[in-house]
C-alpha positions as CSV (number, residue, x, y, z in Angstrom):
1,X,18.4,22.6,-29.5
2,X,21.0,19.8,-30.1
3,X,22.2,20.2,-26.6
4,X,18.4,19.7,-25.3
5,X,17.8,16.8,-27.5
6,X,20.7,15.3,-26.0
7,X,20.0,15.9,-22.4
8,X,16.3,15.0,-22.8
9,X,17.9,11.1,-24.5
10,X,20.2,10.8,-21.1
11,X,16.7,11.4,-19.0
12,X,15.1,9.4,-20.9
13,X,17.9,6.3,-20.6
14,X,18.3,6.7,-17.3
15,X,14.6,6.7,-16.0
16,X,14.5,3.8,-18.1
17,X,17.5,2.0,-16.9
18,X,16.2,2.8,-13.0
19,X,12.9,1.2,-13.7
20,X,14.5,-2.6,-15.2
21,X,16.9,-2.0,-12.3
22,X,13.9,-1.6,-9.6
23,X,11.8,-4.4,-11.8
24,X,14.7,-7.0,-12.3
25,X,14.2,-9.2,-9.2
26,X,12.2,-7.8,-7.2
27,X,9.6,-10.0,-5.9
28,X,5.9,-10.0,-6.2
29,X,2.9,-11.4,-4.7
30,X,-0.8,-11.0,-6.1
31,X,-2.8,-13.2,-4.1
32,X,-4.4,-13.3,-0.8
33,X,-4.5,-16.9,0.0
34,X,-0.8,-17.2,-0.4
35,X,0.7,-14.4,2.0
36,X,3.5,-15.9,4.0
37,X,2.4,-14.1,7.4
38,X,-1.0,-13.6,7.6
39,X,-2.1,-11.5,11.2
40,X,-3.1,-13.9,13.7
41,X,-7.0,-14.4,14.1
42,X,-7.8,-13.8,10.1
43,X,-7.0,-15.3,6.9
44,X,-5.2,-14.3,4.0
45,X,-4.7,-10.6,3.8
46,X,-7.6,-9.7,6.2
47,X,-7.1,-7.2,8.4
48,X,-9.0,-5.3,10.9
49,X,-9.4,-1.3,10.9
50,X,-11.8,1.5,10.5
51,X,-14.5,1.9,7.9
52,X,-15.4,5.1,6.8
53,X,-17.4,5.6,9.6
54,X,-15.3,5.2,12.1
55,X,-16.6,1.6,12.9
56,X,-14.3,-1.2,13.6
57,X,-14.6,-3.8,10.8
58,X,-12.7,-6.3,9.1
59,X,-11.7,-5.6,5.9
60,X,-11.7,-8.1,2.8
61,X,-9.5,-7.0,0.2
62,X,-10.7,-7.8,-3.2
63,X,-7.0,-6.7,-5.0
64,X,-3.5,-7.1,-3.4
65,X,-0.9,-6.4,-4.5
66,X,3.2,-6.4,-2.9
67,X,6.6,-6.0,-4.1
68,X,9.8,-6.5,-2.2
69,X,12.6,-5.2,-4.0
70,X,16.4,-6.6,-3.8
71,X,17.6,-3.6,-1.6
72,X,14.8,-4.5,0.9
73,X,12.4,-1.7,-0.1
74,X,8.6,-3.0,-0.1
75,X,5.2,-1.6,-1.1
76,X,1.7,-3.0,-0.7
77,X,-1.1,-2.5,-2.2
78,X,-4.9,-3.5,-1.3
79,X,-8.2,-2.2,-3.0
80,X,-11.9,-3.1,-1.9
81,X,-14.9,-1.6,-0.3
82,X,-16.1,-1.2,3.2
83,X,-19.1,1.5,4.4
84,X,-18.9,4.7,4.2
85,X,-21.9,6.8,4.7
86,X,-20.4,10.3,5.0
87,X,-20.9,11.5,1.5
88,X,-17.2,12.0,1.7
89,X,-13.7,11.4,1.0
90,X,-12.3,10.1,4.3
91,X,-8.5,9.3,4.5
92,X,-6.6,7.6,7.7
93,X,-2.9,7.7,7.9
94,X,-0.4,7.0,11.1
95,X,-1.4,10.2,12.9
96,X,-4.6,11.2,11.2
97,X,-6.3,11.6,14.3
98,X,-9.7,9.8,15.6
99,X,-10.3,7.1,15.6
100,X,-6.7,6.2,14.7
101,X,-4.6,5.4,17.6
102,X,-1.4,8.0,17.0
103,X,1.5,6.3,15.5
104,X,-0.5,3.3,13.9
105,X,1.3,1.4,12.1
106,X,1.1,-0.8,8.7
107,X,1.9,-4.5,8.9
108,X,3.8,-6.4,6.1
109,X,2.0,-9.6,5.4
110,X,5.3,-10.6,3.2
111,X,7.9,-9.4,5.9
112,X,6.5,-9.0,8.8
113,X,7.4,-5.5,9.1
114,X,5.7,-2.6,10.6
115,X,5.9,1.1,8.9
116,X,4.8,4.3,9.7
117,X,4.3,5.4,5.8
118,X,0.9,4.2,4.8
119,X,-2.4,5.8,3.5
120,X,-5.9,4.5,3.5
121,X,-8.5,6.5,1.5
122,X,-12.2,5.9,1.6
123,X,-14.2,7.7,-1.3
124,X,-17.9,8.6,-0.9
125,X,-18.8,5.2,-2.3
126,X,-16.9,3.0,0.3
127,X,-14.3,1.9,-2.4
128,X,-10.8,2.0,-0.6
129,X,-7.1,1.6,-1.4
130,X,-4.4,1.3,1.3
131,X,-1.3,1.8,0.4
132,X,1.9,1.0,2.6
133,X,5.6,1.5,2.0
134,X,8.2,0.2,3.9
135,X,11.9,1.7,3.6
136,X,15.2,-0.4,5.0
């Protein structure tokens, strides 16, 4: 029981130690009006891509939310709504199929970088989150 007590302390350290490590300077950005890149032809973190229809639209995020960390490593977050009037759960990712073009990528409005590791899920109500992560 000691021995368990013990190992379950060192878990709990480290895990802790690894999240001030990935915390302690990274940098953040919360707000749409101040992205450093924004995609040419729209404004802050606007971006154009399917709704859950499968209709081209341009999308308005109403949370964003990205971190760059010190080793390069970056994740971004949006949340808002667009139409969806399947009755369903639709999700897009880089080779999810139609109406995504294969290999479609995620654009960093902080870096300028382009990844293949991103998520987009539509519920039944048209609320979305996108989330992108880009490795170095």
């Amino acid at each position: 029981m000691k021995k368990l007590m013990i190992l379950a302390a060192f878990v709990l350290t480290f895990a802790l130690s690894v999240n001030f490590a990935f915390a302690e300077g990274a940098i953040q950005h919360n707000d749409c009006s101040s992205v450093p890149y924004p995609l040419a032809g729209y404004t802050g973190c606007n971006f154009g891509f399917f709704d859950g229809n499968g209709t081209s639209v341009t999308y308005q995020p109403s949370f964003y939310h990205d971190v760059l960390t010190p080793s390069g490593n970056e994740t971004e977050v949006f949340e808002g709504v667009v139409a969806n009037n399947t009755g369903k759960t639709v999700i897009y990712s880089a080779n999810s199929g139609s109406p995504v073009t294969p290999n479609q990528t995620c654009y960093s409005f902080v870096t300028k970088d382009a990844t293949l590791h991103w998520q987009l899920v539509i519920n039944a109500t048209g609320d979305y989150t996108l989330v992108c992560i880009f490795h170095k």
